[in-house]
C-alpha positions in Angstrom: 12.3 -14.0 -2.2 10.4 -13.5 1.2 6.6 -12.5 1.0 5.6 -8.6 2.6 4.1 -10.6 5.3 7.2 -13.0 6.1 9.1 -9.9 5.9 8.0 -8.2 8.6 7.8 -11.4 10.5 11.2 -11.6 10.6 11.7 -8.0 10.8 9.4 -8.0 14.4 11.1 -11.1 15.4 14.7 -9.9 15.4 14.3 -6.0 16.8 13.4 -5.4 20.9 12.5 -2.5 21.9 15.2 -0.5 23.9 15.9 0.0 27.2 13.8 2.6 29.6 14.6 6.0 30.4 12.8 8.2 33.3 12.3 11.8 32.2 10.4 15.0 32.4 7.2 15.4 31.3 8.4 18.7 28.8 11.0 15.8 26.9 8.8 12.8 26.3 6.2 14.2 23.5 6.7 11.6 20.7 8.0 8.7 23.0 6.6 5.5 24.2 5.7 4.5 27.8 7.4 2.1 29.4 5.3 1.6 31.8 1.6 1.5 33.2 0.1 4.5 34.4 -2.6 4.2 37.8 -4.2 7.0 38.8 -3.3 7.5 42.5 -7.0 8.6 43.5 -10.5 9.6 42.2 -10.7 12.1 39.3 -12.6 14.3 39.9 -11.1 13.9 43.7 -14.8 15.7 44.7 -18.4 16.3 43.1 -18.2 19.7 41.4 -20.1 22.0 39.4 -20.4 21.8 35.6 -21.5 25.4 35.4 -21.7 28.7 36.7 -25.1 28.8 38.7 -26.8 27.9 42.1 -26.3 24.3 44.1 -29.7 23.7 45.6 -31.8 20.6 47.0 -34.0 19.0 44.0 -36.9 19.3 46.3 -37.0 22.9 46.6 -37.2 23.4 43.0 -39.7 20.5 41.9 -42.6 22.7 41.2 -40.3 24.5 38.8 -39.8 27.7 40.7 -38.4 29.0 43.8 -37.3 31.9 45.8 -34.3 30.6 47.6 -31.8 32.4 50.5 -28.4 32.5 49.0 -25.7 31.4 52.3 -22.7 31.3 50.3 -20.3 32.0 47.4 -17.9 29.3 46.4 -15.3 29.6 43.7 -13.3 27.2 42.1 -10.3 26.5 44.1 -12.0 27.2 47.5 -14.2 24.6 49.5 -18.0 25.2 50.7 -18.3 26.1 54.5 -21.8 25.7 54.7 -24.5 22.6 54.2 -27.8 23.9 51.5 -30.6 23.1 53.8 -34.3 23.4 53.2 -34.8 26.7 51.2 -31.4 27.8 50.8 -29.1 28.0 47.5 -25.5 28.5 47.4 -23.9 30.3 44.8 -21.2 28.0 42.5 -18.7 28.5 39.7 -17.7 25.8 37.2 -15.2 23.5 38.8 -16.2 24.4 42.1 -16.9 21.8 44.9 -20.6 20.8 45.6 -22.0 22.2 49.2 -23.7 19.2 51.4 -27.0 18.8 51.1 -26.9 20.2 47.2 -27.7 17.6 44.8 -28.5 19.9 41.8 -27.0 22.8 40.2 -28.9 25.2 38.4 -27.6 27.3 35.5 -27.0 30.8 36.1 -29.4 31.5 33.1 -32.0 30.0 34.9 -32.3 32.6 37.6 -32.9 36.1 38.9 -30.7 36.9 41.8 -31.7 39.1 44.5 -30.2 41.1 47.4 -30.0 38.1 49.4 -31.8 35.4 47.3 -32.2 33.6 44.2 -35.4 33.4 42.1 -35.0 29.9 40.2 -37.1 29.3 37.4 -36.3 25.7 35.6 -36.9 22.4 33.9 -33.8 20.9 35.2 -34.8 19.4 38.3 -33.7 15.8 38.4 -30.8 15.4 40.8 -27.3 15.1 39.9 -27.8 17.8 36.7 -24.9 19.7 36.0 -22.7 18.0 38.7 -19.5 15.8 38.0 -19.4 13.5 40.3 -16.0 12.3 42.3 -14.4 9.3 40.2 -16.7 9.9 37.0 -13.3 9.8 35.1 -11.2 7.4 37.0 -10.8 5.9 40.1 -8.0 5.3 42.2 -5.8 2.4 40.8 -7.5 2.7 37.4 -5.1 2.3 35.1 -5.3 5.5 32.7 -2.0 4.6 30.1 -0.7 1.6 29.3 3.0 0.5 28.2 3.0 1.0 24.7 1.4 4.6 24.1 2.9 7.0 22.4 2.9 10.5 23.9 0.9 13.3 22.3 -0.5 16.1 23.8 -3.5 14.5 25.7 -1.6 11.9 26.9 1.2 14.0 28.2 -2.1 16.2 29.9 -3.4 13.5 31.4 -0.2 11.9 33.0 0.0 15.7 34.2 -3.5 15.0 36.1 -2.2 12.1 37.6 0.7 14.0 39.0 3.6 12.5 36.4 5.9 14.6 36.7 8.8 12.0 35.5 8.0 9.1 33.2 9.4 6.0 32.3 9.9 5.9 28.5 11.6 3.8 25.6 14.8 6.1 24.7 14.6 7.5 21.2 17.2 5.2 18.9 20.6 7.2 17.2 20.4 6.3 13.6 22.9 6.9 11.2 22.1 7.3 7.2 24.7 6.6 4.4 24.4 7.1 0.9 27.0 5.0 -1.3 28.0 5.4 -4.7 30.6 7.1 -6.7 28.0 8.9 -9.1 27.1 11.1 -5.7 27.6 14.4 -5.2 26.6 17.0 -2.4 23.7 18.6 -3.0 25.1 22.0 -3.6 26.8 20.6 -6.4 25.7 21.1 -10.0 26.3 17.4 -11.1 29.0 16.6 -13.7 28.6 14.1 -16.2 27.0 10.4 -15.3 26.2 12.1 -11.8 23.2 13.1 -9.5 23.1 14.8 -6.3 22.5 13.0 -3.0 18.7 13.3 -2.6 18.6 9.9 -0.6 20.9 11.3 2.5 18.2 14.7 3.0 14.7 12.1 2.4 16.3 9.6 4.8 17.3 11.7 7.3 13.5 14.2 7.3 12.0 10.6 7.0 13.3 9.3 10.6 13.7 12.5 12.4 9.5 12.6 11.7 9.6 8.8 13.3 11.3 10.1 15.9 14.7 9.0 16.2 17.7 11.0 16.1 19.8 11.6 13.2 23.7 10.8 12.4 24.7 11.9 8.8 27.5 10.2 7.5 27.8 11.3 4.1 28.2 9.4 0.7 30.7 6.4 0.8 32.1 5.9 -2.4 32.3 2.6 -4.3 35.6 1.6 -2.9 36.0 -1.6 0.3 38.3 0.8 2.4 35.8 3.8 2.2 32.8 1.7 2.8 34.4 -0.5 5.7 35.2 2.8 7.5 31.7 4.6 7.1 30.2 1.0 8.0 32.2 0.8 11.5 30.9 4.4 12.3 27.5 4.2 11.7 27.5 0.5 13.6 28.1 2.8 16.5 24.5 3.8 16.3 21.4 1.3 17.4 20.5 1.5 13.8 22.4 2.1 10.3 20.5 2.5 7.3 22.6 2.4 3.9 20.8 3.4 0.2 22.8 2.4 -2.6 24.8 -0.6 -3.0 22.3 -3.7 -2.2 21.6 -4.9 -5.8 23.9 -7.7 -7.7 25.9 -5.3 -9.6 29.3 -5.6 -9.6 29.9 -2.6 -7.6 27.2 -3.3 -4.9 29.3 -4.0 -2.2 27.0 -3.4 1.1 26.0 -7.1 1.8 29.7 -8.1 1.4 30.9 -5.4 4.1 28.4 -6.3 6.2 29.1 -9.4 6.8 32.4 -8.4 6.7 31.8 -6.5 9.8 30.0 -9.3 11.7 26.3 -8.0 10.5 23.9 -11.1 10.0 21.8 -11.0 7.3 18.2 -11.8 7.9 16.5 -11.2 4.9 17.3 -9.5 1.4 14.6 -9.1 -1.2 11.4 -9.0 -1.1 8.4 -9.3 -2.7 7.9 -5.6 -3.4 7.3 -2.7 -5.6 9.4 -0.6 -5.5 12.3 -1.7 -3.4 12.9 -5.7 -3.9 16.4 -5.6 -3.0 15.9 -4.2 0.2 18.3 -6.0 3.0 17.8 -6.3 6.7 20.7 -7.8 9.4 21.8 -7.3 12.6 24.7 -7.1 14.7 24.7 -8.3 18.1 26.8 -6.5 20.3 30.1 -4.4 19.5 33.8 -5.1 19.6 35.9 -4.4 22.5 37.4 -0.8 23.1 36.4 2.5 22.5 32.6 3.9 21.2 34.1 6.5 19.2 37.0 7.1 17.1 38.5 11.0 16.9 36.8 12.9 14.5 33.6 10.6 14.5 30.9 12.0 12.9 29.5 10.4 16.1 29.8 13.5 18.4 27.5 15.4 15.6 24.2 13.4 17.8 22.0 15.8 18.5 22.3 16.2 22.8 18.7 15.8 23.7 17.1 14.2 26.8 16.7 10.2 26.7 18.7 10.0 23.7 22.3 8.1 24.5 24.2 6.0 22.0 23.5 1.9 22.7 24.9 0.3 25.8 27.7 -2.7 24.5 26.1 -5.5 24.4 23.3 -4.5 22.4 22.2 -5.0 19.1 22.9 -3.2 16.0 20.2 -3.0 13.4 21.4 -2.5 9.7 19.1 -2.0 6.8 20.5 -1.7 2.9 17.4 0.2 0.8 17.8 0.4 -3.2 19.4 3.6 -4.5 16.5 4.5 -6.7 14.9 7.2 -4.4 11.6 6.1 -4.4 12.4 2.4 -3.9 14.7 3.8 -0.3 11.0 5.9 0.5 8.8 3.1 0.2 11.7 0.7 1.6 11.8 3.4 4.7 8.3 3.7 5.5 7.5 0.0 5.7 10.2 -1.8 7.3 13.1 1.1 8.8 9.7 2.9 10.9 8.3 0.5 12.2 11.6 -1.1 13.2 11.8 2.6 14.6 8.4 2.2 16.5 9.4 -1.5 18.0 12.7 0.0 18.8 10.7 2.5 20.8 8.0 0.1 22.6 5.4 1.6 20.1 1.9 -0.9 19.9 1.3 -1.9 17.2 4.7 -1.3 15.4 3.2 -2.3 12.4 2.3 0.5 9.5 -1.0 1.4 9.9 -2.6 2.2 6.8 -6.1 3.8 5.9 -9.0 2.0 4.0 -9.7 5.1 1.2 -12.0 4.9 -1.4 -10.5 5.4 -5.1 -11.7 8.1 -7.1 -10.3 7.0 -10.7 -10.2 3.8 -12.8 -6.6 2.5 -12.5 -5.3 0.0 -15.1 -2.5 -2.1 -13.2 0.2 -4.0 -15.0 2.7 -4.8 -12.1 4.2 -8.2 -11.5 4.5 -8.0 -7.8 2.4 -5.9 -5.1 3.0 -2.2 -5.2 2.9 0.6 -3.1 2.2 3.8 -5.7 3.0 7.2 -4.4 -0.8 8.6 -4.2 -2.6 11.2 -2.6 -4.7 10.8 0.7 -8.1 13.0 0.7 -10.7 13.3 3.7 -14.6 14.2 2.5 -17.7 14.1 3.9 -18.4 10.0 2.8 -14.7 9.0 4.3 -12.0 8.6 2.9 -10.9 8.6 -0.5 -7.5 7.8 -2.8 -5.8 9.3 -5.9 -3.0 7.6 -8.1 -0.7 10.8 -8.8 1.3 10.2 -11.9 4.5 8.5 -11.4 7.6 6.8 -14.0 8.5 4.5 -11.2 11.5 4.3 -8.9 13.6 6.8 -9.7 10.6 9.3 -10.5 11.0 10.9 -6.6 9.6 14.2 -7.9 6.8 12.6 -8.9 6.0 12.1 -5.5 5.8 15.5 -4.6 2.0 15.8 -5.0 1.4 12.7 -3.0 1.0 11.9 0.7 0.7 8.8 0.8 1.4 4.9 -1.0 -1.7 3.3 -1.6 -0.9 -0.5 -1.7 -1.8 -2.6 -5.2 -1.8 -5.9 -5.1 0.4 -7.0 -7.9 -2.0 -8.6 -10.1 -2.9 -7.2 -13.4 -5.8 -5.3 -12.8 -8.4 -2.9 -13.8 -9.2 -1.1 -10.7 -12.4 0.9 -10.7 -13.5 3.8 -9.2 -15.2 3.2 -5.9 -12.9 0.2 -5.0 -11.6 0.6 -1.6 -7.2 0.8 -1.3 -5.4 0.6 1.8 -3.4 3.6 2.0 -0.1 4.2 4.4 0.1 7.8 5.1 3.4 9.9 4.6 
């Protein structure tokens, strides 16, 4: 049974991210860049004002007070016509270009204006206050992003300022969830006897549309070979399948055997982990000849959004197998399916990326392997800080309800004391 760290050793090993994609600025928030950004000149291109106010010569103001001859008005947008010279001011709004000859600009607070004139009474009179100079923020051939960013709103802003109006980005991946077992029904359903409803199918499929990708639901795949093989070869259309149900040694848990039935490799299955040891991981490089979709495929139910394009043959299919219990296909899904997600899109790190939080309760640990317990993620002025919510383990997912978060144990027995700090992967 492979450690958490070998895990995702061989997890980062086996997935590359996918292939580039240019696009419009208005379809790439959440992506990744796939390139470097420069910026292709000075920013600000030009000294300019900070404030509304007066552009004057420092030396005409050292004794703290002037009376000044306004020559001009300049407004942001528009460009000064005239040099400040000896005794003269010229009246500046925020943004606006600095005149020649100004090396100071002087708040409109800070003065009385007159017909003609500006009386300037102030304490700000070393040069260069309340100007931006040209290239404070970058300079031309800075680079400003970097391959590997993912695009929020800043980011998307400041590729705007350098005139982006296309980018080069990692595509999003199609990933299609599949729920197995005969016990499953719909969740509309009122559940007969010895059944549940599929909860897993609805996490799964909220879980990766928030990391990004987009979504093919295949349903629940009963626990028969033929029904399985056929859902399998669907959802192998994808760049990534991800099965719950099935992965265990029962004698009914028949995911590994289709899979590499269906030429997937597996690369690891258990793991060190509470919940969720029976998680699997394979892959499947490239696809059979013919066709990318069969009639009827649940396929054509991809959502048509920019950059997002089923995977060219030839590359590789990723399959993962998380436990049925809900909670064990959560945890299962937040460590190893997302940041298979974030490699797949270029993201740096891909790694989770949890939170050092500061626990507010004693904690009596009895668990015989590391743990990630559904907990609940609080900011205050000191930091940080961590609640346990109550939980009956893996099949408790309403228990995680009041939780946003899995703050990770490490598997010995344990009495953790309030005040210890927990790593903590946020929901």
């Amino acid at each position: 049974m492979l450690s958490l760290t070998q895990a995702f050793d061989k997890l980062l090993a086996t997935v590359s991210p996918l292939e580039a994609v240019s696009l419009p600025l208005a379809d790439v928030l959440g992506m990744t860049l796939a390139e470097d950004v420069s910026a292709p000149e000075d920013s600000p291109p030009f000294d300019k004002s900070l404030m509304d106010g007066f552009a004057v010569r420092a030396d005409d103001v050292a004794g703290g007070f002037a009376s000044l001859r306004v020559i001009e008005i300049v407004t942001a947008g528009r460009v000064p016509l005239k040099a400040v010279g000896p005794g003269e001011a010229t009246q500046i709004m925020t943004g606006a270009p600095i005149p020649d000859g100004a090396d100071l600009v002087v708040k409109i607070e800070e003065t009385l204006p007159d017909i003609d004139s500006v009386h300037v009474t102030t304490k700000s009179i070393t040069p260069g206050t309340n100007i931006v100079r040209r290239g404070t923020s970058v300079r031309a051939g800075d680079v400003v992003l970097k391959a590997g960013m993912k695009l929020n709103g800043s980011r998307i802003g400041a590729l705007a300022e350098l005139g982006r109006a296309v980018v080069s980005v990692h595509r999003r991946p199609t990933v299609a969830v599949l729920a197995t077992g005969d016990e499953l029904v719909p969740i509309g359903q009122r559940p007969g006897p010895g059944q549940i409803r599929n909860s897993n199918e609805a996490m799964l499929v909220a879980l990766l549309q928030a990391a990004g990708a987009v979504l093919v639901s295949l349903g629940i795949a009963r626990d028969n070979r033929a029904d399985l093989k056929a859902k399998i070869q669907e959802g192998l259309q994808c760049d990534m399948l991800v099965l719950s149900g099935g992965v265990s040694a029962g004698t009914l848990d028949l995911v590994p055997s289709e899979l590499a039935e269906a030429g997937v490799r597996e690369v690891f299955h258990k793991v060190e982990l509470k919940p969720g040891k029976p998680v699997w991981f394979g892959v499947r490089a490239g696809f059979p000849s013919g066709g990318r979709e069969s009639p009827g495929s649940s396929i054509s139910r991809v959502a048509e959004e920019p950059g997002d394009s089923r995977p060219p043959r030839g590359e590789s299919v990723y399959v993962f197998g998380l436990p049925g219990n809900p909670v064990s296909s959560l945890v299962c899904c937040e460590l190893f399916v997302r940041t298979a997600i974030r490699r797949l899109m270029g993201e740096q790190p891909p790694m989770p990326r949890p939170i050092p939080a500061r626990l507010e309760h004693d904690y009596s640990a009895r668990a015989d392997r590391p743990t990630y317990h559904p907990a609940k993620l609080m900011w205050s002025p000191e930091g940080a800080t961590v609640k346990l919510v109550p939980w009956h383990g893996s099949s408790d997912l309403c228990g995680t309800v009041a939780a946003n978060g899995m703050a990770f144990l490490s598997g010995e027995a344990k009495e953790y004391r309030a005040g210890e700090m927990l790593d903590v992967i946020p929901w």
